[in-house]
C-alpha positions as CSV (number, residue, x, y, z in Angstrom):
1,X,-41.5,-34.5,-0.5
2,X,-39.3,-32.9,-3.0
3,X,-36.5,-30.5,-3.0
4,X,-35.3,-27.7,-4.6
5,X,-31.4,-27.8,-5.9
6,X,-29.3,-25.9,-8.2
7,X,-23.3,-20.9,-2.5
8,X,-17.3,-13.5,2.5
9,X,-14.5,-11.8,1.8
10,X,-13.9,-8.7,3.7
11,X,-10.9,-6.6,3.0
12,X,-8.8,-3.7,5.6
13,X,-6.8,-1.3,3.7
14,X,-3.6,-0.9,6.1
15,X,-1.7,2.5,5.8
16,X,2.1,2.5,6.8
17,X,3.3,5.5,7.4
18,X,7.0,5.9,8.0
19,X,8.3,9.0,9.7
20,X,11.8,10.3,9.1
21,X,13.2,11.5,12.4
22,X,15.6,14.4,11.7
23,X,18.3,15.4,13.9
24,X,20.4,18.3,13.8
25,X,24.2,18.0,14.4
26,X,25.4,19.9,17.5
27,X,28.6,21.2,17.6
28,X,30.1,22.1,20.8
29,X,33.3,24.0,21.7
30,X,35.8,23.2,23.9
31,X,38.5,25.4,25.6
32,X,41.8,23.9,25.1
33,X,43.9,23.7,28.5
34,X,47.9,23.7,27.9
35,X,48.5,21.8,30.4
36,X,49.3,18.3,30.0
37,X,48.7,15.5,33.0
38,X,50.9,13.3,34.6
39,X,51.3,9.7,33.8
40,X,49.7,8.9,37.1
41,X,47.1,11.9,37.1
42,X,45.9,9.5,32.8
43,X,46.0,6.3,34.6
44,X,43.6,7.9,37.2
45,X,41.4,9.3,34.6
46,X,41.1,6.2,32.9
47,X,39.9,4.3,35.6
48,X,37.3,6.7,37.0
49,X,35.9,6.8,33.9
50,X,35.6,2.7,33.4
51,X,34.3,2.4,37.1
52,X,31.6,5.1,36.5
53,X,30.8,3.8,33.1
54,X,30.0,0.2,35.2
55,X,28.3,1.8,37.8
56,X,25.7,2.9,35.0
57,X,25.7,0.0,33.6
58,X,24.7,-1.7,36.5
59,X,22.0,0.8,37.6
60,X,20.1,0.9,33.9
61,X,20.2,-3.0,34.2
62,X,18.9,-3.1,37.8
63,X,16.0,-0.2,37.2
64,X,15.1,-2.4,33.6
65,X,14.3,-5.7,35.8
66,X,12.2,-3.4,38.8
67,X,10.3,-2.0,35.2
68,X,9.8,-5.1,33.7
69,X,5.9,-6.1,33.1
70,X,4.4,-9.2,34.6
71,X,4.2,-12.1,32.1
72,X,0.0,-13.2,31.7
73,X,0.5,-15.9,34.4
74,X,1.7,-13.7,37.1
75,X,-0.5,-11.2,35.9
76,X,-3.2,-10.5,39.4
77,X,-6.8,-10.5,39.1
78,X,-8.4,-7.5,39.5
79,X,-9.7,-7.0,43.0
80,X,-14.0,-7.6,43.2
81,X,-16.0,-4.4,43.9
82,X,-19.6,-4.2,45.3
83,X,-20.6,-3.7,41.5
84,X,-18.3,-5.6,39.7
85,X,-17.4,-9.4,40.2
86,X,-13.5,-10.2,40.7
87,X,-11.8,-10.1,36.9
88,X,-9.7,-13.1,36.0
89,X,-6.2,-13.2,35.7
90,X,-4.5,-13.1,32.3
91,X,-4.2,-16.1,30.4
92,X,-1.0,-17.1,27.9
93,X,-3.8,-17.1,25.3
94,X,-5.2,-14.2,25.8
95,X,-4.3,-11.4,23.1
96,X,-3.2,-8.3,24.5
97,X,-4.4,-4.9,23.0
98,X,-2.3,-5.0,19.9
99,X,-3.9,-8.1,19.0
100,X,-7.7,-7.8,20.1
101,X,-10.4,-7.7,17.7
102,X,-13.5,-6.3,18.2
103,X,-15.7,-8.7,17.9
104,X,-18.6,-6.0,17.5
105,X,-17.3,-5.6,13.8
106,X,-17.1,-8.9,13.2
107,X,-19.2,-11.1,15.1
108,X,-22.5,-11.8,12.7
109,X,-25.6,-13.4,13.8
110,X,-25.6,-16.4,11.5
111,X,-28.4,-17.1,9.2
112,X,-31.2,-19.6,10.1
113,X,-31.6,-22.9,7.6
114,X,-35.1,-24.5,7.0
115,X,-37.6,-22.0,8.5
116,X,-41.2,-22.7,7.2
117,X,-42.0,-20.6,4.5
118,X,-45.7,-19.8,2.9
119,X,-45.8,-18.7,-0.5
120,X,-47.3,-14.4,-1.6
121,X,-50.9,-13.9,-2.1
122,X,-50.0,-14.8,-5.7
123,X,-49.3,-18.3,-4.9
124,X,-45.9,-17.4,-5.4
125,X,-41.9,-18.1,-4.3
126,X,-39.8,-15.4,-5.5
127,X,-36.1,-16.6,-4.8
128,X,-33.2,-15.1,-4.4
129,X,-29.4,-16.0,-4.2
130,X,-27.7,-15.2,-1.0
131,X,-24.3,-15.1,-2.5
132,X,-23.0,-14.8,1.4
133,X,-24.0,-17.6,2.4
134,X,-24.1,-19.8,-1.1
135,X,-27.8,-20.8,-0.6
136,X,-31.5,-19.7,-2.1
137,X,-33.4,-17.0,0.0
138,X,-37.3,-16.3,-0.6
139,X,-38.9,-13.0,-0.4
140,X,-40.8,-12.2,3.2
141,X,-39.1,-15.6,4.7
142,X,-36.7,-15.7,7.4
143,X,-33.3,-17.2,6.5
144,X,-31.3,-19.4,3.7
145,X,-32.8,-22.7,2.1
146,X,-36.3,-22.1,3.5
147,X,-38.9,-25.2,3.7
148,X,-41.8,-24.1,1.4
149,X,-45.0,-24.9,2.9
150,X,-47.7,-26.0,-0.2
151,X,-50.5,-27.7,-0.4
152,X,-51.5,-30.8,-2.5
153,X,-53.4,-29.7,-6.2
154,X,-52.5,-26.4,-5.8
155,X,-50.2,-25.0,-8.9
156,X,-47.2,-22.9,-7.4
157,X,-44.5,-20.2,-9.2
158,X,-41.2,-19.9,-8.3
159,X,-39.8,-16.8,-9.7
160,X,-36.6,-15.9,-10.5
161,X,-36.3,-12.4,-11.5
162,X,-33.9,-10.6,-9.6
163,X,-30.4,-11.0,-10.9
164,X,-28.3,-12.7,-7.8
165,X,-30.4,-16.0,-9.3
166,X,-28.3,-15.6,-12.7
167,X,-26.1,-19.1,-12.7
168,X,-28.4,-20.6,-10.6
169,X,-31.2,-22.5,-12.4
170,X,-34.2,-24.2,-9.9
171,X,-34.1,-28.4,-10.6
172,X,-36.7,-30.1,-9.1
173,X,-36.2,-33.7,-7.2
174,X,-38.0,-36.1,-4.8
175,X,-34.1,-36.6,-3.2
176,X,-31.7,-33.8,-1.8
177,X,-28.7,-32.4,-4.4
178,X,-31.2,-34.1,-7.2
179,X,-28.7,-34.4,-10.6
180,X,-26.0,-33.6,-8.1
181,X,-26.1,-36.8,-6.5
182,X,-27.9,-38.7,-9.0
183,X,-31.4,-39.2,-7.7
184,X,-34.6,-39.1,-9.4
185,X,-35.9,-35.9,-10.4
186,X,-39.5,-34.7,-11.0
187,X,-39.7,-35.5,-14.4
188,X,-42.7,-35.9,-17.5
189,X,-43.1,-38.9,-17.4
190,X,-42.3,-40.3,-13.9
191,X,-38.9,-41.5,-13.9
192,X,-38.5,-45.7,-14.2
193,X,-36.2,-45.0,-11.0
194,X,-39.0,-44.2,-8.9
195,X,-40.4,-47.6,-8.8
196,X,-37.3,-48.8,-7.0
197,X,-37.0,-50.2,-3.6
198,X,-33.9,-47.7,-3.2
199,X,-36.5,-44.4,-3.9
200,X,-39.9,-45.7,-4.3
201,X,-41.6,-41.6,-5.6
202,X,-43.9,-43.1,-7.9
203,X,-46.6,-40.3,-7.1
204,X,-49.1,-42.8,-9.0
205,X,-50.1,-44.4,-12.0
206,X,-51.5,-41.2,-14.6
207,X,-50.2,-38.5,-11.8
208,X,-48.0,-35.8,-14.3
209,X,-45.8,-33.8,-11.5
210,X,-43.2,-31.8,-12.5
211,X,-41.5,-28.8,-13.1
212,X,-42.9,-26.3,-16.2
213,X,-40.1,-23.9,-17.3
214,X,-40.6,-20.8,-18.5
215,X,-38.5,-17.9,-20.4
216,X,-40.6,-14.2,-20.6
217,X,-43.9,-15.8,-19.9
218,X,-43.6,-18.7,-22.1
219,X,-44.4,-21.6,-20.3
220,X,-44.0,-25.6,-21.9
221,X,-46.6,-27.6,-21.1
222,X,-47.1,-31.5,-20.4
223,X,-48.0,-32.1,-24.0
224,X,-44.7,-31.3,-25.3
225,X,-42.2,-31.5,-22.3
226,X,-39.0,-30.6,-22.1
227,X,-38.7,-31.3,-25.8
228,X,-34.9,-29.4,-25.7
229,X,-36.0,-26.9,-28.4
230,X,-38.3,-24.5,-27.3
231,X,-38.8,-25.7,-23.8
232,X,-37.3,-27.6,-20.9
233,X,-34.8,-27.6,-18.4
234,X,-32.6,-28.4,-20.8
235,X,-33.4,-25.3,-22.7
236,X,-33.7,-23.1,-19.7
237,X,-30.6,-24.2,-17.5
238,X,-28.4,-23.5,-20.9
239,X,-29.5,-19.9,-20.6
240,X,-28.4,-19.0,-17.2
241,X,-24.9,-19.9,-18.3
242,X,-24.8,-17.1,-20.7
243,X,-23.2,-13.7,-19.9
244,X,-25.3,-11.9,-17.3
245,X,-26.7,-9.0,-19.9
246,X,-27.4,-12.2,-22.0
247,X,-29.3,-13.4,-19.7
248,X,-31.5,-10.2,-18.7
249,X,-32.2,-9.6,-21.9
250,X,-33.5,-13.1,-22.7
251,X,-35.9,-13.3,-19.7
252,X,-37.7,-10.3,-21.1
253,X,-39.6,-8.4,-18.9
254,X,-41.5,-11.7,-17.8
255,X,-37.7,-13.2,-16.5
256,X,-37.9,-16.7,-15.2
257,X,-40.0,-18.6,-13.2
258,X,-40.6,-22.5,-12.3
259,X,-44.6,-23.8,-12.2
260,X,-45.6,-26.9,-10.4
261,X,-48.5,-28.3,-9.0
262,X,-48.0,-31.4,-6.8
């Protein structure tokens, strides 16, 4: 086999607002009384007031503690009804309702890697970038980095019109990651590499296999491969690095596609 090589950021808008509490000053009057008190009748005052003032004290602290929440550990289970099972107490990790998330809005079903994948009635593989998930979709096939199912002799298209495939040029390779990683890739003609012990992709003596680029409709062909003028990957990966209207303009209205026939 061979493989095909070449990748969320969500954002919440939080809105502070502070309000300004506004108070209005309240003035109260006082009749004046003439009389003045005894030394005896101040000191008397005086401590009334400090042993009422303790008293109060006292209370607010007492009613605070009888207030107080249970901490998650002593927290109870909820008592089991005929319908519902028993609940389990809280846990110290559990977030309380300040710091839940809903995982509703953000739970997402994650995408499925290598699902078998037949080409259109065209022979065709029209790819797509998911740029989610860094990895080539194909049109009408379930998931990222599909395995496309072909059959020997049989001369296939991979397209790459839509514009999500812009910076991301196809490379064919009988190793996964190809260039990446320095493996042999399908190449006119076979690559000396393939004859190796390590790789051994030698798909025979006289066998041409690999990739035909082409730019609008014009396709190389074996006779003058990848000749880095005209043709090539090494004329069509150099165009995907352009600016994006650069490179919607230059694939015409024919774009980009990949032939091969293995």
């Amino acid at each position: 086999g061979w493989h095909t090589s070449n990748r969320r950021g969500r954002y919440i808008e939080v809105l502070i607002v502070e309000q300004e509490k506004q108070g209005a000053n309240r003035i109260e009057r006082t009749e004046v009384d003439d009389r003045r008190p005894t030394t005896n009748e101040t000191k008397m005052k005086t401590m009334m007031m400090m042993l009422t003032t303790w008293m109060m004290l006292c209370l607010l602290l007492i009613g605070a503690c009888a207030q107080a929440p249970p901490t998650p550990q002593d927290a109870p289970a909820a008592p089991a009804t005929e319908d519902a099972p028993a609940a389990p107490a809280a846990d110290a990790g559990d977030q309380g309702a300040s710091g839940a998330v809903d995982s509703a809005e953000t739970a997402e079903k994650p995408e499925t890697i290598g699902e078998d994948c037949l080409p259109n009635e065209n022979n065709e593989f029209v790819f797509k970038v998911n740029l989610w998930e860094y990895q080539y979709e194909v049109e009408g096939c379930e998931g990222v980095a599909p395995t496309l199912k072909i059959k020997r002799g049989v001369e296939y298209t991979f397209v790459q019109e839509d514009v999500s495939n812009w910076y991301h040029p196809l490379g064919l390779a009988y190793y996964p990651d190809g260039a990446h990683d320095g493996v042999p890739e399908l190449e006119e003609p076979t690559p000396a590499e393939c004859d190796e012990e390590d790789y051994m992709c030698n798909p025979g003596e006289g066998v041409q296999q690999a990739p035909l680029y082409c730019i609008n409709n014009n396709c190389e062909t074996y006779e003058d491969w990848n000749n880095g003028v005209t043709s090539g990957l090494d004329v069509y990966e150099p165009v995907f690095q352009r600016p994006e209207d650069q490179w919607v303009e230059e694939g015409g209205e024919g774009s980009y596609a990949v032939k091969i026939t293995i």
